[in-house]
GUZA-280985 format. One line per 2 residues: number of its first residue (from 1); their letters; for each residue x, y, z of N, C-alpha, C, O. Coordinates in steps of 0.001 Angstrom, whole numbers, plus 500000, padded with zeros to 6 digits. Layout:
N
NUM	A	X,Y,Z,X,Y,Z,X,Y,Z,X,Y,Z ~ ...
This chain:
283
1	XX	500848,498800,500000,500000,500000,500000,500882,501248,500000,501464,501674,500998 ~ 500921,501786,498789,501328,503264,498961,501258,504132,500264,500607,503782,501248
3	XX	502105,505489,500179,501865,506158,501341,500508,507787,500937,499798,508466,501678 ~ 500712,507784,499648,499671,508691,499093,498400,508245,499538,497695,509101,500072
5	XX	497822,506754,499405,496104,506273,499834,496145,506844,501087,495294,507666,501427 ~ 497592,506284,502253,497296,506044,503614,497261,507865,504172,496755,508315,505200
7	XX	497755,508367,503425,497914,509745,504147,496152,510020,503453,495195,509761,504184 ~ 496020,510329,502618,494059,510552,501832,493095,509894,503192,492372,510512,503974
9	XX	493387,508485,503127,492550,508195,504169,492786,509070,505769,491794,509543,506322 ~ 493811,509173,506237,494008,510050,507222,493404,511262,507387,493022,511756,508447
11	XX	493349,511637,506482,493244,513427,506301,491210,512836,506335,490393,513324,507116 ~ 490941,511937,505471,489426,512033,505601,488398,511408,506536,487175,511394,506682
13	XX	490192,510575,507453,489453,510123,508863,489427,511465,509871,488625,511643,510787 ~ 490318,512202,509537,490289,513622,510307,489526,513919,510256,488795,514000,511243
15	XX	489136,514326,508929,487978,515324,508699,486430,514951,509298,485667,515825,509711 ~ 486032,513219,509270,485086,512890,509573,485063,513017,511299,484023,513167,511941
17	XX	486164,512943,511781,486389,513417,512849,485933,514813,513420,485218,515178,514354 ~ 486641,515401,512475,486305,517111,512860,484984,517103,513032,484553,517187,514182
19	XX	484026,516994,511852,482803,516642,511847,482115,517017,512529,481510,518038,512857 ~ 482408,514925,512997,480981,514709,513858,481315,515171,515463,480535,515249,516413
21	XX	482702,515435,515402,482633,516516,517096,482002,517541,516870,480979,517735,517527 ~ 482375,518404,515979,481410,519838,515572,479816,519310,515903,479294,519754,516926
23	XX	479051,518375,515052,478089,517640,514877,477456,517356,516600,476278,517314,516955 ~ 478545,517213,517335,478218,516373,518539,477930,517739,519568,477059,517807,520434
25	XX	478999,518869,519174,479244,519903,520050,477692,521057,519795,477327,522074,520384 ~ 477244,520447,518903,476313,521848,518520,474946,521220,518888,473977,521862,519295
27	XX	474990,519933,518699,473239,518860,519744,473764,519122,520953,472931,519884,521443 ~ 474916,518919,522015,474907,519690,523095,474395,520796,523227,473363,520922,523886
29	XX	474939,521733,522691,474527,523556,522841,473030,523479,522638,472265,524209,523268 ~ 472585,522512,521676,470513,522550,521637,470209,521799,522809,469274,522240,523477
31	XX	470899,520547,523305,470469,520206,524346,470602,520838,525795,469706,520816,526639 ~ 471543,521264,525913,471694,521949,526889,470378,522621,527857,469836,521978,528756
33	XX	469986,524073,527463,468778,524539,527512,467383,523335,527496,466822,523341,528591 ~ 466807,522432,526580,465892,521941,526885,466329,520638,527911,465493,519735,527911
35	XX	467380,520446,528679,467584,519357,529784,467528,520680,531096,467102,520441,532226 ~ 467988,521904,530707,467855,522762,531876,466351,523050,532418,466160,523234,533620
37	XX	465274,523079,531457,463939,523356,531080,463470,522002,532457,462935,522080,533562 ~ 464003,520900,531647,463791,519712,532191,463544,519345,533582,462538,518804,534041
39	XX	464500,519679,534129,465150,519692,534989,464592,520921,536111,464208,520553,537221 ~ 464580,522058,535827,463882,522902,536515,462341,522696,536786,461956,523383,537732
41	XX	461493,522028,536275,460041,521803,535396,460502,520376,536947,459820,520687,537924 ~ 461121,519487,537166,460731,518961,538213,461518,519312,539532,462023,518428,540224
43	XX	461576,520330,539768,461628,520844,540807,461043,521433,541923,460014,520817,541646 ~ 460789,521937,542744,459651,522135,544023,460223,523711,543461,461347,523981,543040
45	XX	459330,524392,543580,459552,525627,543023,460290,526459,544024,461083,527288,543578 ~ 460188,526388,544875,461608,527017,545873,463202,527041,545604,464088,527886,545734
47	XX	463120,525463,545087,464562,524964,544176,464423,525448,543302,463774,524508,542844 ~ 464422,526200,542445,464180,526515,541206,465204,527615,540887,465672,527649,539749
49	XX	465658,528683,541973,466237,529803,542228,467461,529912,542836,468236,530864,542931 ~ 467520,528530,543321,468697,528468,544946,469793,528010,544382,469856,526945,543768
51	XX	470935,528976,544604,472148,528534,544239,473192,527802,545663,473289,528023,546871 ~ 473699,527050,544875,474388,526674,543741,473193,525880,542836,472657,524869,543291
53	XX	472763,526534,541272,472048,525749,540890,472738,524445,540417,473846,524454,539881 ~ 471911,523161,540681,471754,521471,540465,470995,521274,539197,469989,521854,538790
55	XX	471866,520111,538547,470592,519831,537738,470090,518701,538048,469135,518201,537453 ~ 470736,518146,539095,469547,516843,539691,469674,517220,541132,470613,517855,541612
57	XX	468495,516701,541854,468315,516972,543066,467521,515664,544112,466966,515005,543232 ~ 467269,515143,545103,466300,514209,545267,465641,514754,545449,464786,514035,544933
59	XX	464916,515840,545905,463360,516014,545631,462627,516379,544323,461462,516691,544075 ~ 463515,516255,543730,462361,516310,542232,461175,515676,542372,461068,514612,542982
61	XX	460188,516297,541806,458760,515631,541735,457670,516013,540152,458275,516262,539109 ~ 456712,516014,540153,455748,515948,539182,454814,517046,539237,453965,517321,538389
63	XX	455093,517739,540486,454006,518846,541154,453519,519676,540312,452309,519888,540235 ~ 454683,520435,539334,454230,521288,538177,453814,521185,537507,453192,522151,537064
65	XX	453776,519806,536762,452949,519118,535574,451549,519007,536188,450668,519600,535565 ~ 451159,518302,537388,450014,518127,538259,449530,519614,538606,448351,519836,538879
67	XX	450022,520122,538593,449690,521649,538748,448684,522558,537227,447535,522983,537106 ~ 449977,522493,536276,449319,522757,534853,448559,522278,534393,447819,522987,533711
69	XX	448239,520682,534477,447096,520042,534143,446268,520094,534794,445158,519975,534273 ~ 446327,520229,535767,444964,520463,536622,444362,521902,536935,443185,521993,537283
71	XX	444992,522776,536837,444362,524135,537070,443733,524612,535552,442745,525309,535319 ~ 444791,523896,534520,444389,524595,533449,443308,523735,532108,442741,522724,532524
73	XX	443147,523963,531192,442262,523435,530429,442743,522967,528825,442469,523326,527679 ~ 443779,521772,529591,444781,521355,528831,444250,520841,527527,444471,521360,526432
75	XX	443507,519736,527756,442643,518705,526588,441565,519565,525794,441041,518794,524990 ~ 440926,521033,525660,440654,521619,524652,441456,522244,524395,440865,522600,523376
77	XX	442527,522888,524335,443839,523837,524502,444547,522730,523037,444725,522787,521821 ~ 444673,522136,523782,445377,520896,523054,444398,520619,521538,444861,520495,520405
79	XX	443142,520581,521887,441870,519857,520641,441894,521539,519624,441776,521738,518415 ~ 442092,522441,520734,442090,523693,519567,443674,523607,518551,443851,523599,517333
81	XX	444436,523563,519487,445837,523733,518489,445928,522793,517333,446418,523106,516248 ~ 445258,521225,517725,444639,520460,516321,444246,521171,515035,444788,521289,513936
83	XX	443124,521596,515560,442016,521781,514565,442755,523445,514015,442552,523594,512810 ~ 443274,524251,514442,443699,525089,513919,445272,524222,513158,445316,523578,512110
85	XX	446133,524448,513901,447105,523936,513364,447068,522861,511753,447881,523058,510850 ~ 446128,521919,511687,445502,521069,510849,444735,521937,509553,444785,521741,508339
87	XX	444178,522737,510175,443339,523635,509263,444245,524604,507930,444165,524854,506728 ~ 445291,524956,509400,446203,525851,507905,446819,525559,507515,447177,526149,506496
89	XX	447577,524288,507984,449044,523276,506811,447696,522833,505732,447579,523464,504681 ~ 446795,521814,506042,445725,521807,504744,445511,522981,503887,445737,522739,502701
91	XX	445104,524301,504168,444591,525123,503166,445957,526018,502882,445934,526768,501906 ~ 447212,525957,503752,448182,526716,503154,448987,525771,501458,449697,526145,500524
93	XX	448356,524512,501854,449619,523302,500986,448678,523513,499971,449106,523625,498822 ~ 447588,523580,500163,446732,523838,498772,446682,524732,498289,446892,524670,497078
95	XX	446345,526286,498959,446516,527385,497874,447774,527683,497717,447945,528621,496938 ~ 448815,527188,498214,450757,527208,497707,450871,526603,496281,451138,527040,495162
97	XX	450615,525652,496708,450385,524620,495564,450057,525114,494398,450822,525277,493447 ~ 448803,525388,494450,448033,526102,492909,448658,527284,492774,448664,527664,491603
99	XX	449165,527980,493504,449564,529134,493253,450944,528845,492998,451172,529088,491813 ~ 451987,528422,493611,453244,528429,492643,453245,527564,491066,454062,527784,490172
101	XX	452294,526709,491012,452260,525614,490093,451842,527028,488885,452694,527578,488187 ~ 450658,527314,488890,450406,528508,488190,451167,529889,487856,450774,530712,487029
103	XX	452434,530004,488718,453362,531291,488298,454700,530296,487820,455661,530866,487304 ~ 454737,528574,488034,455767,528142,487299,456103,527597,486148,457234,527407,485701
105	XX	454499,527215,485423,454068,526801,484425,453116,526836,483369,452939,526144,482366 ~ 452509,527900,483899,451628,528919,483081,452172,530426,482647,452932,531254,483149
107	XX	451356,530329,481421,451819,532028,481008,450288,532762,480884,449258,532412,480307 ~ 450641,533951,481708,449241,534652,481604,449943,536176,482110,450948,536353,482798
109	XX	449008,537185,481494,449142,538104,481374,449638,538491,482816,449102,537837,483711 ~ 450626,539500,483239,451238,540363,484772,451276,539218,485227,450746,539002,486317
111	XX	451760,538432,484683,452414,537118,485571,453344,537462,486475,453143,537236,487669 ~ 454530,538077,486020,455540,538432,487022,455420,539559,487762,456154,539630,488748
113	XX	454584,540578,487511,453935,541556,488489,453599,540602,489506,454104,540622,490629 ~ 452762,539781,489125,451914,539258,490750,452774,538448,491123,452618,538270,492331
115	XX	453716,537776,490679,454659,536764,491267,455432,537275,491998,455642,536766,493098 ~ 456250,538735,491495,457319,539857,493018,455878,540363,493844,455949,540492,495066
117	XX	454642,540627,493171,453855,541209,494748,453879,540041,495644,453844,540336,496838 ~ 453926,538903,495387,453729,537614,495948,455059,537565,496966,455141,537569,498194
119	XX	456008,537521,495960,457364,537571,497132,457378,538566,498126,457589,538348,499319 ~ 457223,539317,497779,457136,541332,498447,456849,540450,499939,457623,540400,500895
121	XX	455886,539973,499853,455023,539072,501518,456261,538390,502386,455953,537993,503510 ~ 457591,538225,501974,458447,537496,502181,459397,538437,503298,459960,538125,504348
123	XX	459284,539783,502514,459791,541155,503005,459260,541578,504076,459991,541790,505043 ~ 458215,541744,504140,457016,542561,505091,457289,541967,506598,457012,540770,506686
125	XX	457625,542384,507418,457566,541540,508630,456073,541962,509416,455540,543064,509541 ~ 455548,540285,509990,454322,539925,510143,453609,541181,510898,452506,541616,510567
127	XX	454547,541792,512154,454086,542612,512979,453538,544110,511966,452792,544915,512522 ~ 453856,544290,510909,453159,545219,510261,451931,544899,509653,451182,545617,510316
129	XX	451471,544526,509139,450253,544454,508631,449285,543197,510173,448436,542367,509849 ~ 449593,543347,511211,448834,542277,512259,447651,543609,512463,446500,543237,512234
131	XX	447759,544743,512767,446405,545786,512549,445694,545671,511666,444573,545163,511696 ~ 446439,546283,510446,444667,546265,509577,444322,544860,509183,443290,544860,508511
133	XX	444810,543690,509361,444842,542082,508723,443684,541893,510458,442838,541001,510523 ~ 443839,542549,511234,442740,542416,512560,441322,542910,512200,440206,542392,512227
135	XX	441916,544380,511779,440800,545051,511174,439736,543969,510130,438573,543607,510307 ~ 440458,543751,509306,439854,542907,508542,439151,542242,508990,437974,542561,508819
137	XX	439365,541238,509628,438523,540096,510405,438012,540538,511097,436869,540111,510935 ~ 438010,541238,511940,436897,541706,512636,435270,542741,512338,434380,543175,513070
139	XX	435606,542781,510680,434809,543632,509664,434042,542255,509250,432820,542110,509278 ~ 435151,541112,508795,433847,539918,508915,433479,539090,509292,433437,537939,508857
141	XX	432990,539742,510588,432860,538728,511920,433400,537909,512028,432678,537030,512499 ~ 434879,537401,511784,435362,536062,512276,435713,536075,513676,435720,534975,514229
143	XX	436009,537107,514376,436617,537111,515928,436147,536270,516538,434934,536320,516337 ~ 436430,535351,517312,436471,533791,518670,435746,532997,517367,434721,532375,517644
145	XX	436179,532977,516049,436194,531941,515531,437451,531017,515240,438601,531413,515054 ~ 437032,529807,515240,438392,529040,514137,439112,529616,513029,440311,529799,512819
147	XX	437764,529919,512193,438033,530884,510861,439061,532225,510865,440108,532478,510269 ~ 438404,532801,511636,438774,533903,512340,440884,533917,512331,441734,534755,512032
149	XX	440905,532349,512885,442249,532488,513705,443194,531694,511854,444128,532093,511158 ~ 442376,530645,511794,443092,529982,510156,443077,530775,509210,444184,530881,508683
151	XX	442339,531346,508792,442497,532440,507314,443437,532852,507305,444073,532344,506381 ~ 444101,533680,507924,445045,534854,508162,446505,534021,507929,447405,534645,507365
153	XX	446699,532931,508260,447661,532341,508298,447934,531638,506952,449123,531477,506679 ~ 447206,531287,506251,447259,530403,505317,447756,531247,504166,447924,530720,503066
155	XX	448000,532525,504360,448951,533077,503079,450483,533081,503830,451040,533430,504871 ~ 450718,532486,502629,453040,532162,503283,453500,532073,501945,453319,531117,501191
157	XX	454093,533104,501700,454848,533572,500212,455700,532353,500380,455653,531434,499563 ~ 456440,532338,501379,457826,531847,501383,457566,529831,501066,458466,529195,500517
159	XX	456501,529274,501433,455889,527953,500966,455552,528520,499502,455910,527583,498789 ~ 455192,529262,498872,454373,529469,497168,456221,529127,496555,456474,528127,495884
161	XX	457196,530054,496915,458466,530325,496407,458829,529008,496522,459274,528496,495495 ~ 458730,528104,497828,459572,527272,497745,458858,525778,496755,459488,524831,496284
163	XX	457791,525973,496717,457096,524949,495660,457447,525444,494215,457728,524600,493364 ~ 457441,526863,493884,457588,527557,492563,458817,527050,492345,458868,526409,491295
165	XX	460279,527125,493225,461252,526506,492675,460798,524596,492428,461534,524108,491570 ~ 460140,523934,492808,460260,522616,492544,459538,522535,491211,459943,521674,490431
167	XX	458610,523246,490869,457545,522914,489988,458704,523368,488904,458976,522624,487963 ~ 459161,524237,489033,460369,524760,487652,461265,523295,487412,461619,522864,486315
169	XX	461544,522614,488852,462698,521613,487815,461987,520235,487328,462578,519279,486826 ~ 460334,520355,487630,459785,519408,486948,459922,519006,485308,459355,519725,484485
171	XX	460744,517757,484848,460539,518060,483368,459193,518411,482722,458102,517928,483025 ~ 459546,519667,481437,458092,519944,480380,457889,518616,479630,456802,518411,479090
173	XX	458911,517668,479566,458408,516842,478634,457637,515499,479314,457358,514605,478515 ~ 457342,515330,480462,456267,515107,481228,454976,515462,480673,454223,514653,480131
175	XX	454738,516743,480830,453562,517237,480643,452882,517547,479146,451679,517554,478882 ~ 454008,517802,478239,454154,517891,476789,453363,516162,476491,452294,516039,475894
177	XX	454037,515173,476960,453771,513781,476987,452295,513692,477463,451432,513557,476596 ~ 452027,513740,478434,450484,513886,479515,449364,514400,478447,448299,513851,478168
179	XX	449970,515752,477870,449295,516807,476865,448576,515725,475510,447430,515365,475242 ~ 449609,515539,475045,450127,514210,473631,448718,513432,474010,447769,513609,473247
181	XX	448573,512694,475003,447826,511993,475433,446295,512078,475705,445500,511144,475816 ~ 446013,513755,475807,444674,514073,476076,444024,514820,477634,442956,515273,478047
183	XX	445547,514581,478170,445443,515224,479226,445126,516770,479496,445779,517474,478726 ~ 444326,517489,480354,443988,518624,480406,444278,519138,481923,443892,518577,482948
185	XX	445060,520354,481831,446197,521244,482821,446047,520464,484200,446873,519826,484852 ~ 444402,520802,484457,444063,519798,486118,444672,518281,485965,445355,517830,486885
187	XX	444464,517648,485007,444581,516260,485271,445955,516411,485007,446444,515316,485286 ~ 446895,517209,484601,448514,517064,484398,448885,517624,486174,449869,517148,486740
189	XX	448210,518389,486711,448222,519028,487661,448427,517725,488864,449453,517429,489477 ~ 447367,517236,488921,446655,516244,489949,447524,514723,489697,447993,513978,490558
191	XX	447535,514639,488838,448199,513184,488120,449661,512878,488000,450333,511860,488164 ~ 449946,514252,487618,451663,514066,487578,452884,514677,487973,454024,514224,488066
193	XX	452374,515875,488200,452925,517062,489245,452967,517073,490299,454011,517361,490884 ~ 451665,516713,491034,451312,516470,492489,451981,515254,493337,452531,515425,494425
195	XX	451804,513543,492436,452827,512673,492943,454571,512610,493064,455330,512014,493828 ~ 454787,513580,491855,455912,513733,491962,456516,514671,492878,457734,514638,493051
197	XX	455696,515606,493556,456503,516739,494791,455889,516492,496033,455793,517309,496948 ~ 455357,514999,496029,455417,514391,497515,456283,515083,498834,456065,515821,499795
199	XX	457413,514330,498205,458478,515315,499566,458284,516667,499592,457654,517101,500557 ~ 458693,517475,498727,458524,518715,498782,457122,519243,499502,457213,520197,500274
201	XX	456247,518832,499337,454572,518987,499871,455075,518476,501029,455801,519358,501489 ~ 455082,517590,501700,455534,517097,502827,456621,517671,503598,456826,517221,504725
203	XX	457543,518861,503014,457953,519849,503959,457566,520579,504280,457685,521070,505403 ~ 456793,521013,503174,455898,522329,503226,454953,522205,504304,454767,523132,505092
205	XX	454128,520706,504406,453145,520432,505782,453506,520755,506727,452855,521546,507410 ~ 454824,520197,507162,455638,520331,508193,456088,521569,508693,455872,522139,509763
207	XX	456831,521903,507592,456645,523625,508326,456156,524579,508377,456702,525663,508577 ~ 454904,524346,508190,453230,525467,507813,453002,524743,509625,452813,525422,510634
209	XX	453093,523335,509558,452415,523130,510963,452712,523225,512072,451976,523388,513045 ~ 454397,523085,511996,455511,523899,513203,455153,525299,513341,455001,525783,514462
211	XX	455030,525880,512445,454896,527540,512892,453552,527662,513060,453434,528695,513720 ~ 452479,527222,512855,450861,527313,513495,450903,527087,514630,450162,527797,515309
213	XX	451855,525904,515476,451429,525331,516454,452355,526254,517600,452254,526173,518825 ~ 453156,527028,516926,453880,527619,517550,453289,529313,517614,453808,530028,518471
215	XX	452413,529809,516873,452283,530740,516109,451139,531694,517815,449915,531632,517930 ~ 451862,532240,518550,451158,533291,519413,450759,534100,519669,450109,534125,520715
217	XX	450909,535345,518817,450416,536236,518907,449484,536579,518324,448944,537607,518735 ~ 448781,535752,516906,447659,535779,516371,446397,535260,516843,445320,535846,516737
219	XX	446539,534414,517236,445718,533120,518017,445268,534294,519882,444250,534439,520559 ~ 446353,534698,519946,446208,535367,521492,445402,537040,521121,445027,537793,522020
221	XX	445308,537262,520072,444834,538705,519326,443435,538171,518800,442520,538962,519028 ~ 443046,536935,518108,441376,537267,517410,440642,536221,518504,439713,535413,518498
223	XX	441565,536702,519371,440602,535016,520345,440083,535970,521957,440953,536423,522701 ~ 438459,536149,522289,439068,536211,523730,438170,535497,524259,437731,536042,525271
225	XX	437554,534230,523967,437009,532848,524208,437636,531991,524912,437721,530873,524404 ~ 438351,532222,526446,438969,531018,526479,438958,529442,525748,439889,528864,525185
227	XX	437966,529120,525911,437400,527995,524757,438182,527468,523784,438540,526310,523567 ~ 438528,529158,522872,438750,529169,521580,440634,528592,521920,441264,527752,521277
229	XX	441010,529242,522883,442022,529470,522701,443135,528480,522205,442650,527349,522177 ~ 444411,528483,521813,445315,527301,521652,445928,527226,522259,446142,528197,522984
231	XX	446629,526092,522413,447967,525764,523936,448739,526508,524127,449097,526470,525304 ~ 449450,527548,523296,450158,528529,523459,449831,529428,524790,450538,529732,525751
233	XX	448439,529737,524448,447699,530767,524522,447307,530589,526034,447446,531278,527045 ~ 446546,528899,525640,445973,528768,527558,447123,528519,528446,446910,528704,529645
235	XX	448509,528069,528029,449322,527972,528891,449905,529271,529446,450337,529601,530550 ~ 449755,529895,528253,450166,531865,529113,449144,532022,529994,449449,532163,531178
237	XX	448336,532027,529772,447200,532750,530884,447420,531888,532129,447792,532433,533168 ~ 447227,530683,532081,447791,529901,533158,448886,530553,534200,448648,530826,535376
239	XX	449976,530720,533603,450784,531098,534069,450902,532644,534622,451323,533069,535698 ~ 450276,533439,533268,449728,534512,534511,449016,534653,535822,449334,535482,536674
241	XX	447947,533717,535941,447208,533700,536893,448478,533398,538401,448357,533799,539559 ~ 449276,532815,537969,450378,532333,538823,450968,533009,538958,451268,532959,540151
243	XX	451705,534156,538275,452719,534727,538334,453994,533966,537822,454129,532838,537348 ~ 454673,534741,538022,456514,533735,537409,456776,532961,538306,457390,533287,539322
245	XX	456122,531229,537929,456882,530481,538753,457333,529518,537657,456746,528790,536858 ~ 458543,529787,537922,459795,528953,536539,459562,527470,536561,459620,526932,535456
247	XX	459280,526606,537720,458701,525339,537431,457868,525198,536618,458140,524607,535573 ~ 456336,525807,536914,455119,525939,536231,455453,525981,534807,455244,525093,533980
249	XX	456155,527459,534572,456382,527736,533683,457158,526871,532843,456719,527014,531701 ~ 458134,526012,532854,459156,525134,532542,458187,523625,531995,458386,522864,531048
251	XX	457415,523636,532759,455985,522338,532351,455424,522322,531567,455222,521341,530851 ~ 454740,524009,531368,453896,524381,530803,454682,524437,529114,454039,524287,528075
253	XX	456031,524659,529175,456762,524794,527926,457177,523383,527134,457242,523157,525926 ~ 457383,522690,528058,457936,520936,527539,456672,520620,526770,456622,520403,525559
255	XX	455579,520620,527682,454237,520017,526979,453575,520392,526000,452918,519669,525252 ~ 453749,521912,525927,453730,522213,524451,454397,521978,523423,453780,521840,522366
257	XX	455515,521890,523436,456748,521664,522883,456756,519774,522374,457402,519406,521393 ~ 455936,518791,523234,455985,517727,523026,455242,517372,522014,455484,516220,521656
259	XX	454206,518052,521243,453627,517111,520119,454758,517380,518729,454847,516658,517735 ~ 455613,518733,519045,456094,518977,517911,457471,518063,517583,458049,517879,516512
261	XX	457865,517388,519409,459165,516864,519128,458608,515000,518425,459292,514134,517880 ~ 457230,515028,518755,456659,513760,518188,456925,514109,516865,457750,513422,516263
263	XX	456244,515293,516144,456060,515725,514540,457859,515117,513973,458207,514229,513195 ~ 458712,516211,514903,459859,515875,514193,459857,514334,514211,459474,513728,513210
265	XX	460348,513556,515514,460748,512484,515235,460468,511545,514218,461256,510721,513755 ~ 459108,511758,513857,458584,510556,512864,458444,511082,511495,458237,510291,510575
267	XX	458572,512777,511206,458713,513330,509737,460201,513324,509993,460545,514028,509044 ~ 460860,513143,510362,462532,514393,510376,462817,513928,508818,463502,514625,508070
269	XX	462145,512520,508351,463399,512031,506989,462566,512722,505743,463187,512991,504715 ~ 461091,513021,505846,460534,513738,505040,461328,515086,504808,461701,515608,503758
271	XX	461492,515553,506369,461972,517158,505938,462791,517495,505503,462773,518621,505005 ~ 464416,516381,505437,465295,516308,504650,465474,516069,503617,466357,516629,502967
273	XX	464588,515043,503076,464009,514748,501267,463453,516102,500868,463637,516648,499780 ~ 462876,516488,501704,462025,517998,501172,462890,519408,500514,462697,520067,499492
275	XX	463772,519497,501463,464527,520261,501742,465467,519480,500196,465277,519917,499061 ~ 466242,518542,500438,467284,518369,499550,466331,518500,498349,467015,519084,497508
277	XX	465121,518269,497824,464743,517951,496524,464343,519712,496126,464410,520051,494945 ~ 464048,520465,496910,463757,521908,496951,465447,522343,495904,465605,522874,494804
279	XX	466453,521776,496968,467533,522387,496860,468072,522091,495121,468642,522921,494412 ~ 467678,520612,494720,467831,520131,493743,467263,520926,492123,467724,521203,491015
281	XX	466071,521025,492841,465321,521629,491925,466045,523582,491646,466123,524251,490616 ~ 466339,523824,492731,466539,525309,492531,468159,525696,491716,468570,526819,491426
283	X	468773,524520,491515,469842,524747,491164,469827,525311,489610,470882,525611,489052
């Protein structure tokens, strides 16, 4: 064996080295904070403050969780963030959909006018237009509705852009073929476009439904129904009623936080197909 292979392999056992410490050092730095969360969240709330802070202690207990669930009104909290959350990855993946498919493969008149007003939405940060986009809804009666809280959300330039790049690296001679055949735009649409940006649609779900479920200040603005409200929402008030107690508070954050670490675990390989085939396409 030469000394040229053995030094190549060296240098790319290094490198895989370098890596996955980098790799290893930066899931610490994310873990860090949510084991501190952890960790504080079973504590007797007295411990919570007292230095030298511990991150294990023997009296840890369950008190805060038994606390949040029981004072507060977890299981509709929870049934609202569903049905909203559910509501706008469905109607955002669909009007994304038709709408980038239509600025990537159709020609029609101010096409690209409406395609930069479309991006422009990308620019705008949300907190400006959250007034008159209130105004609005509250002109048609949606306030302590569902409606009310899903509409508003379901426009996301940045899902239209990121489907508009996939639909571009779809081959024309697909559809040229489909065409040949008798096919008409919907059924090229539905039939052969649509199975093929599976993944891509399937990121797009994913992260229309991470940021709904996460999404607070809208939900906490057209809502004042407790009822209505979403987990975000009833776990703040909760916690107001309490004041700052960092246990509570620390409970109240994991458990929200837990349907989304379910979402990841069982999409994570979608969101990477999604993502890489986005990336593929945009090249």
């Amino acid at each position: 064996m030469s000394a040229l292979p053995l030094a190549q392999r060296i240098r790319r056992n290094a490198g895989q080295i370098v890596l996955t410490s980098l790799g290893a050092l930066l899931a610490a730095l994310w873990l860090v904070p949510f084991g501190w969360a952890l960790s504080t969240s079973l504590k007797p709330e007295g411990d919570t403050q007292k230095l030298p802070l511990r991150w294990i202690q023997s009296n840890m207990n369950l008190d805060a969780y038994r606390s949040v669930l029981g004072d507060g009104n977890i299981p509709k909290w929870l049934v609202n963030s569903v049905i909203v959350s559910t509501g706008v990855t469905l109607l955002t993946v669909v009007v994304s959909a038709l709408a980038a498919y239509g600025f990537a493969r159709t020609d029609f008149r101010c096409r690209r006018v409406l395609f930069g007003i479309t991006l422009a939405g990308i620019m705008v940060p949300g907190t400006v237009i959250t007034a008159p986009l209130f105004a609005n809804v509250r002109t048609m009666g949606l306030v302590d509705t569902y409606w009310g809280v899903i509409l508003p959300q379901v426009s996301a330039p940045a899902m239209v852009f990121i489907l508009y790049k996939f639909f571009q690296g779809v081959p024309r001679e697909l559809e040229e073929a489909a065409r040949i055949d008798g096919a008409g735009r919907w059924r090229i649409f539905g039939q052969i476009v649509l199975p093929l940006s599976r993944p891509v649609l399937a990121a797009v779900a994913i992260f229309t439904f991470i940021a709904s479920w996460n999404n607070f200040m809208w939900p906490y603005l057209v809502t004042t129904d407790p009822d209505l409200a979403t987990l975000p929402v009833g776990l703040a008030t909760v916690q107001s009623s309490f004041g700052i107690r960092w246990a509570q508070l620390m409970a109240g954050a994991l458990l929200a936080a837990l349907p989304l670490l379910i979402v990841f675990v069982f999409f994570q390989r979608q969101i990477v197909r999604g993502v890489a085939h986005t990336g593929i396409a945009g090249q």
